[in-house]
Residue frames as a rotation matrix with the C-alpha (Angstrom) as fourth column:
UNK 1
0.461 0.425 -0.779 -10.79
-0.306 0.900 0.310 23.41
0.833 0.096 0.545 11.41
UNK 2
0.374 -0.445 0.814 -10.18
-0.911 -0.010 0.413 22.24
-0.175 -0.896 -0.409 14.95
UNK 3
-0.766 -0.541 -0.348 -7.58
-0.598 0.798 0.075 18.89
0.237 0.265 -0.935 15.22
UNK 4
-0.231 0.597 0.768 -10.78
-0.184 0.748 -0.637 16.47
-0.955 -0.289 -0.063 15.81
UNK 5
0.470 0.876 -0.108 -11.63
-0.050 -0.096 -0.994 17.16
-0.881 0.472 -0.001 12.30
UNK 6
0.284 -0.765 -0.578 -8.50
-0.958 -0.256 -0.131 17.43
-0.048 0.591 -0.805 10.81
UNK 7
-0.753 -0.612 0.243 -7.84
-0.591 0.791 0.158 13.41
-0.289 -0.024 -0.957 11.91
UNK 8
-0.037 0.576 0.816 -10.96
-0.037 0.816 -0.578 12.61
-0.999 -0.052 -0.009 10.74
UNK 9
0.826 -0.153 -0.542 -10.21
-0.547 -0.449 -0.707 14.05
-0.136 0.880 -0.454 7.38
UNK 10
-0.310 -0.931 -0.194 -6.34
-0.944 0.326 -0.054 12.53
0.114 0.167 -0.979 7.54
UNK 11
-0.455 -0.415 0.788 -7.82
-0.436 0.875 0.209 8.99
-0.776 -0.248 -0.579 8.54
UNK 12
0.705 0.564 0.430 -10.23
0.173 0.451 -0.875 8.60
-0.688 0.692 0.221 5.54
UNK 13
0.528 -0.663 -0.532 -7.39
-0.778 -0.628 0.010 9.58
-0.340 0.409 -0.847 3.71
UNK 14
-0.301 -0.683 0.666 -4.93
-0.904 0.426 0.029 7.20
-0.304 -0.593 -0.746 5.15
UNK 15
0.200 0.578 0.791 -7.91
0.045 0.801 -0.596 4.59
-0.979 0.155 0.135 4.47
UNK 16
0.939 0.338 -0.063 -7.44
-0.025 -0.115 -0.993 5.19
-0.342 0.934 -0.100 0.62
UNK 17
0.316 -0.940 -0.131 -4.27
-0.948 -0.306 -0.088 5.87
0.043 0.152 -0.987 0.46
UNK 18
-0.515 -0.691 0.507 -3.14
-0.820 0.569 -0.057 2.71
-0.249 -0.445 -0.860 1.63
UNK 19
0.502 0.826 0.255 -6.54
-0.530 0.527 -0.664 0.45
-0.683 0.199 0.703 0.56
UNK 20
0.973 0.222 -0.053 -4.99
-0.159 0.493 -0.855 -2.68
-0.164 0.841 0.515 -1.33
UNK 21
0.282 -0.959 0.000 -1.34
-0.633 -0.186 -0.752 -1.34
0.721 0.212 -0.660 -1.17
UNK 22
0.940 -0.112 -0.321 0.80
0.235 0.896 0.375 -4.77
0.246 -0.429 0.869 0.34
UNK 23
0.049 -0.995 -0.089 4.34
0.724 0.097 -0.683 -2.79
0.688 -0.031 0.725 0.14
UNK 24
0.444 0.195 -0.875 4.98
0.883 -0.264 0.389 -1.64
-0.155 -0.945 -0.290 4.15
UNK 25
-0.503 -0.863 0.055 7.88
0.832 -0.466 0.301 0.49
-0.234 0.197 0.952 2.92
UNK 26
-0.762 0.376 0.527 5.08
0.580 0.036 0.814 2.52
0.287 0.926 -0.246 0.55
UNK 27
0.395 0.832 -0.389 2.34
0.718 -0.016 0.696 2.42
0.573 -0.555 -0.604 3.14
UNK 28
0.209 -0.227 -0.951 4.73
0.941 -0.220 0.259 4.24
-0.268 -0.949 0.167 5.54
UNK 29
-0.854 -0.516 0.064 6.10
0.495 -0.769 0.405 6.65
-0.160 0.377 0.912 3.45
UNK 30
-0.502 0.618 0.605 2.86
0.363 -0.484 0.796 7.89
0.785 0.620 0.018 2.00
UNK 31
0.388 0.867 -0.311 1.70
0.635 -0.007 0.772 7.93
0.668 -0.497 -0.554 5.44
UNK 32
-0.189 -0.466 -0.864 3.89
0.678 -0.699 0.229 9.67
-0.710 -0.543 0.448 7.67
UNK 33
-0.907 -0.199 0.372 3.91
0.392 -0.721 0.571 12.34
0.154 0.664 0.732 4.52
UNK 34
-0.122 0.982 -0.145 0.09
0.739 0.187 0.647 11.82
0.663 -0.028 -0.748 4.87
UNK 35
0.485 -0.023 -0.874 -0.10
0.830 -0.304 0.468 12.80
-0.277 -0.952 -0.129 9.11
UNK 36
-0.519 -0.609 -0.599 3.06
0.734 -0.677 0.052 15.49
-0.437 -0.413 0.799 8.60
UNK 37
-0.882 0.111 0.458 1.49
0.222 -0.760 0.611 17.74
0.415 0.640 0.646 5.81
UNK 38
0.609 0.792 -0.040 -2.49
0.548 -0.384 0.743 17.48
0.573 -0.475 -0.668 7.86
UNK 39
0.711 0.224 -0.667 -1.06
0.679 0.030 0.734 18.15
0.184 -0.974 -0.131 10.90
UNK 40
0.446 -0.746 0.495 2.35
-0.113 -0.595 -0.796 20.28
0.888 0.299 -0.350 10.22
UNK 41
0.954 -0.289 -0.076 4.11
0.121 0.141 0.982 18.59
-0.273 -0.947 0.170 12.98
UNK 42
0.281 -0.837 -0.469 8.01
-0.904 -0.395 0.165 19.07
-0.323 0.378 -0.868 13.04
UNK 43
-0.490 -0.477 -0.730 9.02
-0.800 0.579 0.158 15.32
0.347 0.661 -0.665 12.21
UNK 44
0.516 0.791 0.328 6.88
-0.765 0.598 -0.239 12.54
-0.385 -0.128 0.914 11.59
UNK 45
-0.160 -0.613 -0.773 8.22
-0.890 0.429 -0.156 9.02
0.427 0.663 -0.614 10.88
UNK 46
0.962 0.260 0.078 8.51
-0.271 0.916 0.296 5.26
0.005 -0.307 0.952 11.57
UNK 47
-0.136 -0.991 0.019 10.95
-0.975 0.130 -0.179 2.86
0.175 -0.043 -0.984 13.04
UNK 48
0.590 0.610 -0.529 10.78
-0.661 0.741 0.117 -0.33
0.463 0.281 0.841 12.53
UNK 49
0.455 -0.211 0.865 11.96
-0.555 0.692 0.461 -3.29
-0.696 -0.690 0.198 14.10
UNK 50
0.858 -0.276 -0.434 15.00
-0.238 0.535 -0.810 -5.19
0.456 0.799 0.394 12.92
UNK 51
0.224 -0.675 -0.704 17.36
0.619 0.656 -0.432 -7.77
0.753 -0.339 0.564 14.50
UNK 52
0.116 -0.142 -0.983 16.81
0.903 0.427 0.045 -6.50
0.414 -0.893 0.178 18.11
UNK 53
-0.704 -0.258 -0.662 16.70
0.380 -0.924 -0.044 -2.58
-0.600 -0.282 0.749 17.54
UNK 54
0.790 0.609 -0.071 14.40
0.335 -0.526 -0.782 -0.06
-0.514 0.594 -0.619 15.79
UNK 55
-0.643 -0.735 0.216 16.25
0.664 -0.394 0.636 0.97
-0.382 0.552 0.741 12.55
UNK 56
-0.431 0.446 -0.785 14.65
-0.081 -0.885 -0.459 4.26
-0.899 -0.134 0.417 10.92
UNK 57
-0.495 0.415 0.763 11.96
0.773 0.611 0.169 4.11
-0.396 0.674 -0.624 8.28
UNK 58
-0.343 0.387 0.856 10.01
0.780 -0.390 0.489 6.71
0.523 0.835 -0.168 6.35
UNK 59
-0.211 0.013 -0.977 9.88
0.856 -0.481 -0.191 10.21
-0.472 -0.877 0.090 7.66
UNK 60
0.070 -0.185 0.980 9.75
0.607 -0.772 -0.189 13.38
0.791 0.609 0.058 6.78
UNK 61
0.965 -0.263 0.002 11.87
-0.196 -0.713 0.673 16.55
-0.176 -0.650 -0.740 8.60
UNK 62
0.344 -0.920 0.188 15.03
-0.870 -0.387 -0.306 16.84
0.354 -0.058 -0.933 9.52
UNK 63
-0.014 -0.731 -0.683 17.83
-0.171 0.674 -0.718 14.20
0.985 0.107 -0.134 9.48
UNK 64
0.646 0.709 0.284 16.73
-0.697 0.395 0.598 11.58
0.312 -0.584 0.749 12.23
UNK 65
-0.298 -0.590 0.750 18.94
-0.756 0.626 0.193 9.09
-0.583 -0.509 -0.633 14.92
UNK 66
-0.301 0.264 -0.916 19.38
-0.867 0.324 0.378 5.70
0.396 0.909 0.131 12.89
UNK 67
0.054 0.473 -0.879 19.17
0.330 0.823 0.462 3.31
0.942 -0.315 -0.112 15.39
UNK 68
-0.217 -0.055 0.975 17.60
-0.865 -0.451 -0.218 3.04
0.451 -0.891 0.051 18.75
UNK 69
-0.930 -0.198 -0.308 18.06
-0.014 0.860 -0.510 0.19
0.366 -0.470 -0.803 21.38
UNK 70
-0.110 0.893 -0.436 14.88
0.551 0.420 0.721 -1.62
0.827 -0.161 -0.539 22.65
UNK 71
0.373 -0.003 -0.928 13.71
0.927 0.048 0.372 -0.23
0.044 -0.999 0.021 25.86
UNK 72
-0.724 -0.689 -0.037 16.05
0.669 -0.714 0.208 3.40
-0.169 0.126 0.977 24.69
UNK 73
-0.820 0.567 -0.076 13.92
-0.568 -0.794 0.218 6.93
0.063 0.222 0.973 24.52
UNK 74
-0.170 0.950 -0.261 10.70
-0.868 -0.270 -0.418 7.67
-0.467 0.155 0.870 23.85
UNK 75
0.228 0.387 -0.894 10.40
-0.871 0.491 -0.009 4.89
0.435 0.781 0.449 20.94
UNK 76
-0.583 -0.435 -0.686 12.15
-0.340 0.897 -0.280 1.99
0.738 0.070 -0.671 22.65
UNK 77
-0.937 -0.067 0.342 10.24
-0.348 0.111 -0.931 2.34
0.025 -0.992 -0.127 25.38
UNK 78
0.152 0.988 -0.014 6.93
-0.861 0.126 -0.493 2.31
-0.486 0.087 0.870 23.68
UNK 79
0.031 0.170 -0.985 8.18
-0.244 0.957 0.157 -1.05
0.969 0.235 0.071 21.76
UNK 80
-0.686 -0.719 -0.116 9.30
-0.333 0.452 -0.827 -2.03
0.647 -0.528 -0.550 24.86
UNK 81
-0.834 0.525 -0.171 6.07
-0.036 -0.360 -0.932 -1.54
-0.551 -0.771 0.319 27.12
UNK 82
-0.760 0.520 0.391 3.95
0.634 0.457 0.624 -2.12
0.146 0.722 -0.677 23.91
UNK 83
0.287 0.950 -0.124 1.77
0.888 -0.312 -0.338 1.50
-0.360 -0.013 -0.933 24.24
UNK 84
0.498 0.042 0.866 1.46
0.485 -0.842 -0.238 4.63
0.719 0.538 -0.439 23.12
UNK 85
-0.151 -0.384 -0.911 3.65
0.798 -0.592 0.117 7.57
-0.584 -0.709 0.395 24.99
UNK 86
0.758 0.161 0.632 2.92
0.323 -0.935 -0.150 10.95
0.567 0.318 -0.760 25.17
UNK 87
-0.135 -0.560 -0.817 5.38
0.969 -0.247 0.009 13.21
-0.207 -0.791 0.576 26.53
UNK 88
0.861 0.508 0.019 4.69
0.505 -0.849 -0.157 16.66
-0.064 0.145 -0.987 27.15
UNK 89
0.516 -0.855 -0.055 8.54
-0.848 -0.501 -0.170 18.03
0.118 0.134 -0.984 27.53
UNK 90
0.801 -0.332 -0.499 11.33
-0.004 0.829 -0.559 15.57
0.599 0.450 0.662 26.33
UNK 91
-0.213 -0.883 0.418 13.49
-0.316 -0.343 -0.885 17.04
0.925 -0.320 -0.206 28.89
UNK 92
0.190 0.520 0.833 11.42
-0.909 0.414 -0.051 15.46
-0.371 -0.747 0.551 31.69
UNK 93
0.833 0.475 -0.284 11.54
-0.515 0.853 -0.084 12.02
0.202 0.217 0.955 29.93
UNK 94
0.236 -0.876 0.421 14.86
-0.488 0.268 0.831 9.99
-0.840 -0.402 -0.364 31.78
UNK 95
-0.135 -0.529 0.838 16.83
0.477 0.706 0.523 8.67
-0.868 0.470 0.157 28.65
UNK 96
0.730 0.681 -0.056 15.47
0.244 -0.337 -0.909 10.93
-0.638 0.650 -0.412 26.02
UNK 97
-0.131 -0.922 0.366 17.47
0.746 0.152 0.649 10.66
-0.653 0.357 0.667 23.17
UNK 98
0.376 -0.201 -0.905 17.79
-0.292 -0.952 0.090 14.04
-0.880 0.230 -0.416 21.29
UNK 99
-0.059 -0.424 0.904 18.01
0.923 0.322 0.211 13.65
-0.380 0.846 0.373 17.81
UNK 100
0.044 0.056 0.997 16.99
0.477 -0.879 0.028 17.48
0.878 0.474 -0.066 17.42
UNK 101
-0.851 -0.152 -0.502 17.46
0.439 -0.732 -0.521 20.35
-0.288 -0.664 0.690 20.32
UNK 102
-0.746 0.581 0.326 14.40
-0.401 -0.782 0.477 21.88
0.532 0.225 0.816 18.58
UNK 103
-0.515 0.370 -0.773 12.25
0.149 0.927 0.345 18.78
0.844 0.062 -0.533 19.27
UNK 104
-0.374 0.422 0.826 9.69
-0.723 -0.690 0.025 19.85
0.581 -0.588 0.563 22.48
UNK 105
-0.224 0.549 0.805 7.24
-0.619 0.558 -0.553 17.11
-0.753 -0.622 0.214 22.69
UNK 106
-0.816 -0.264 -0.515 6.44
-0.570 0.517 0.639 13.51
0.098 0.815 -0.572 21.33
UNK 107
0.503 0.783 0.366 4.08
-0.742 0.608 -0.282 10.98
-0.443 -0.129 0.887 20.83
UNK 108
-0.869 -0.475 -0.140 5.26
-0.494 0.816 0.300 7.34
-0.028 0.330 -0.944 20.01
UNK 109
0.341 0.716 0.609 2.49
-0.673 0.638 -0.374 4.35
-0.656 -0.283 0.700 18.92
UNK 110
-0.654 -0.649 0.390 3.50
-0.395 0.732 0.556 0.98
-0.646 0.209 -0.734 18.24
UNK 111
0.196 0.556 -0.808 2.18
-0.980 0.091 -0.176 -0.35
-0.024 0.826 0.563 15.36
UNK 112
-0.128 0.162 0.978 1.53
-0.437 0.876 -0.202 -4.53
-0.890 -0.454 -0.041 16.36
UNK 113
-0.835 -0.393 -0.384 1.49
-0.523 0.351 0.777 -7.27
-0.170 0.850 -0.499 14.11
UNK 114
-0.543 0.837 0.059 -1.60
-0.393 -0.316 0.863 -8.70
0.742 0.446 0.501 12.88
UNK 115
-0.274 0.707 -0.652 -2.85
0.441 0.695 0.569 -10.07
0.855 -0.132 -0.502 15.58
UNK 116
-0.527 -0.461 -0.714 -2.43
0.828 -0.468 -0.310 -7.08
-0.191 -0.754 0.628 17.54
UNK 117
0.451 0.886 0.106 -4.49
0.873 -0.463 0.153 -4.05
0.185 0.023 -0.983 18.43
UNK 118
-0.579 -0.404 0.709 -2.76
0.177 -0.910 -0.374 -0.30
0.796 -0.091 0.598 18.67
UNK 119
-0.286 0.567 0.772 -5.92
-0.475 -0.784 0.400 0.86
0.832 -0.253 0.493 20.21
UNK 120
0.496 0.268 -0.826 -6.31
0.567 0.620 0.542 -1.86
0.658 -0.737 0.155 23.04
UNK 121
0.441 -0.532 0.723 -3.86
-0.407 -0.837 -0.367 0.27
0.800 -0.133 -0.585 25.04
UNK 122
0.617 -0.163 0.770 -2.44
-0.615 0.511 0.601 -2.16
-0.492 -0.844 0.215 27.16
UNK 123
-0.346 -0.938 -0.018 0.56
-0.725 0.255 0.640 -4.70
-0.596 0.234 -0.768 26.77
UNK 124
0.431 0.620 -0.656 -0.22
-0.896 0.380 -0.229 -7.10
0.107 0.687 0.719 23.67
UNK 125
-0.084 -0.238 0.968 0.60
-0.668 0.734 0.123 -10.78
-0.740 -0.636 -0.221 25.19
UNK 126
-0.011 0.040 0.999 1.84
0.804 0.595 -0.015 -12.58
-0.595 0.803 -0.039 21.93
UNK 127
0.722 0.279 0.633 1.85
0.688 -0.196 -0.699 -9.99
-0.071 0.940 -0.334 20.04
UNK 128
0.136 -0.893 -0.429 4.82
0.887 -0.083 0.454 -8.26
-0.441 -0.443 0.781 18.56
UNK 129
0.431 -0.133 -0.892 5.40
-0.333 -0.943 -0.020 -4.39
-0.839 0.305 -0.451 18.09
UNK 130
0.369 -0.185 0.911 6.43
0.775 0.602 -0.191 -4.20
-0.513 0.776 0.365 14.23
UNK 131
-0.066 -0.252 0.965 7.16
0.879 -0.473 -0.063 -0.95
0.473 0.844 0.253 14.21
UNK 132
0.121 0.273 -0.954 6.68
0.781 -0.620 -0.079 2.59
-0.613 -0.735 -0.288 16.15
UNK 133
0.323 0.621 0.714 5.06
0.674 -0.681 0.287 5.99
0.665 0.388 -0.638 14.57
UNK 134
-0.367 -0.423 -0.828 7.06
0.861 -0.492 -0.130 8.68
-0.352 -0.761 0.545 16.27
UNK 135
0.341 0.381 0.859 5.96
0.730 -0.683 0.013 12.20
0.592 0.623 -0.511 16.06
UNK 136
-0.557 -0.488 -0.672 8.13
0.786 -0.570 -0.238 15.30
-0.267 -0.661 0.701 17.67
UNK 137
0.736 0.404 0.543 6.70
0.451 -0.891 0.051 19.24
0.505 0.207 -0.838 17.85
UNK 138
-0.266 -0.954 0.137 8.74
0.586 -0.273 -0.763 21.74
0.765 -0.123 0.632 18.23
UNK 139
-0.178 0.302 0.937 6.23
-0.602 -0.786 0.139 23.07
0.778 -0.539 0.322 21.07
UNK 140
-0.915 0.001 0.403 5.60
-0.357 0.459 -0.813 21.93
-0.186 -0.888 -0.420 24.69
UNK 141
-0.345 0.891 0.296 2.38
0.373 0.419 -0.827 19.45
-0.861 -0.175 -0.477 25.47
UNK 142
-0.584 0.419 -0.696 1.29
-0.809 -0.374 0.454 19.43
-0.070 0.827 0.557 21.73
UNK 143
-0.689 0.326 -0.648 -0.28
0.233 0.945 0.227 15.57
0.686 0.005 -0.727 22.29
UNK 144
-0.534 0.587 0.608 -2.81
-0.584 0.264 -0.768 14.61
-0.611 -0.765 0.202 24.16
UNK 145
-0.260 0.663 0.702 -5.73
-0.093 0.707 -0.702 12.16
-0.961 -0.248 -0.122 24.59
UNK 146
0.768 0.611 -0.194 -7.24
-0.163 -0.106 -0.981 13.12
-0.619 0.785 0.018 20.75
UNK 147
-0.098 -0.723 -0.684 -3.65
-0.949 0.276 -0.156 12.70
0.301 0.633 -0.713 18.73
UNK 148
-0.818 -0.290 0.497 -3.56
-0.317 0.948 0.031 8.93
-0.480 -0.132 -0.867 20.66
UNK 149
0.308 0.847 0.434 -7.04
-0.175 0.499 -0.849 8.26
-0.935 0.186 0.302 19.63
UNK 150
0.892 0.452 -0.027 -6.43
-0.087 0.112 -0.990 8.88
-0.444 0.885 0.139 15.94
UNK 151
-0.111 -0.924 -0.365 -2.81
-0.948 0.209 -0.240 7.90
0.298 0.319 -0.900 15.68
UNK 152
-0.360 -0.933 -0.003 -3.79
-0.885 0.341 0.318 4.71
-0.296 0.117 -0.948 16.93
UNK 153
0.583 0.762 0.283 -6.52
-0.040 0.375 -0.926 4.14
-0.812 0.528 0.249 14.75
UNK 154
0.454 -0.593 -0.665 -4.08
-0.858 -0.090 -0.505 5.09
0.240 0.800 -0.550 11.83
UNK 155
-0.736 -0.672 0.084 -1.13
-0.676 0.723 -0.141 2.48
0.034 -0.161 -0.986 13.24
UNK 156
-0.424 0.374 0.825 -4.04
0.232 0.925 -0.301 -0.27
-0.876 0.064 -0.479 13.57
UNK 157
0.927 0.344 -0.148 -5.15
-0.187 0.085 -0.979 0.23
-0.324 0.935 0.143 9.79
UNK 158
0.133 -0.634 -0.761 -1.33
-0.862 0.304 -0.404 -0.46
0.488 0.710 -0.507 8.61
UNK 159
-0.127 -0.434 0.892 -0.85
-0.626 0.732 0.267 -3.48
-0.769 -0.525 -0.364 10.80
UNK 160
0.390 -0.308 0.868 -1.63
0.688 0.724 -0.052 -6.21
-0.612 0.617 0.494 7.65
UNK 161
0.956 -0.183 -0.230 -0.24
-0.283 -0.358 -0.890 -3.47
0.080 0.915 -0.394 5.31
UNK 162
0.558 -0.771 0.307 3.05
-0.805 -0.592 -0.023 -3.46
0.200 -0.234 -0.951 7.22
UNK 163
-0.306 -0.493 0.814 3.46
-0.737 0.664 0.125 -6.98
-0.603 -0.562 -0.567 8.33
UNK 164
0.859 0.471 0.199 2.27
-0.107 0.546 -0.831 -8.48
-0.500 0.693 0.519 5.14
């Protein structure tokens, strides 16, 4: 099954999974478990926003950095800058914060409160990141164009789960 098919499979999923369910905590966990087991990335997870930093939230992998300053790595930057990042080697990315040495490449998508759009891809004026979907591989340039599409269809289906 090539990965186009595999996220359309994981988002109808995701859609059930989460259909009805109001606790964010819940929603994440079940998702990130959801994404890591389709996709067998090395660590899949959220960080959420809380009093001025991203504090870590439902993952699965290996033992993850607990906080990270706005604007800091891969993840602060995408709250900061309010889009998705792809990075193809984390060693290219200035500030990359190394919570694993395996870690290769990432994707980050911010996950916007409700009046916000993941998939607009552009900064959300008024609207406030509420979270950030990180995903690491332990290979080079595993992301691209088709993980953003359907990661940030996925991160705009929890926005009222999460910020409810």
């Amino acid at each position: 099954m090539d990965k186009t098919e595999k996220y359309r499979l994981l988002t109808a999923q995701i859609r059930a999974l989460i259909d009805g369910e109001t606790d964010g905590v819940a929603v994440m966990a079940n998702v990130c478990a959801a994404i890591h087991e389709a996709m067998g990335f090395w660590w899949t997870g959220f960080y959420r926003v809380n009093d001025g930093e991203l504090v870590l939230g439902p993952f699965q992998g290996p033992v993850a950095c607990m906080h990270i300053g706005f604007g800091k790595g891969v993840c602060g930057t995408a709250w900061k800058e309010q889009r998705t990042i792809i990075v193809p080697d984390v060693e290219q990315f200035p500030g990359h914060i190394a919570c694993s040495s395996l870690s290769r490449s990432e994707i980050v998508v911010p996950v916007f409160s409700k009046d916000g759009k993941a998939t607009d891809r552009r900064p959300m004026v008024g609207n406030e990141v509420v979270a950030v979907l990180d995903i690491d591989s332990k290979e080079l340039s595993t992301f691209d164009e088709t993980d953003q599409t359907y990661l940030e269809e996925i991160c705009s289906m929890l926005t009222l789960c999460i910020t409810a």
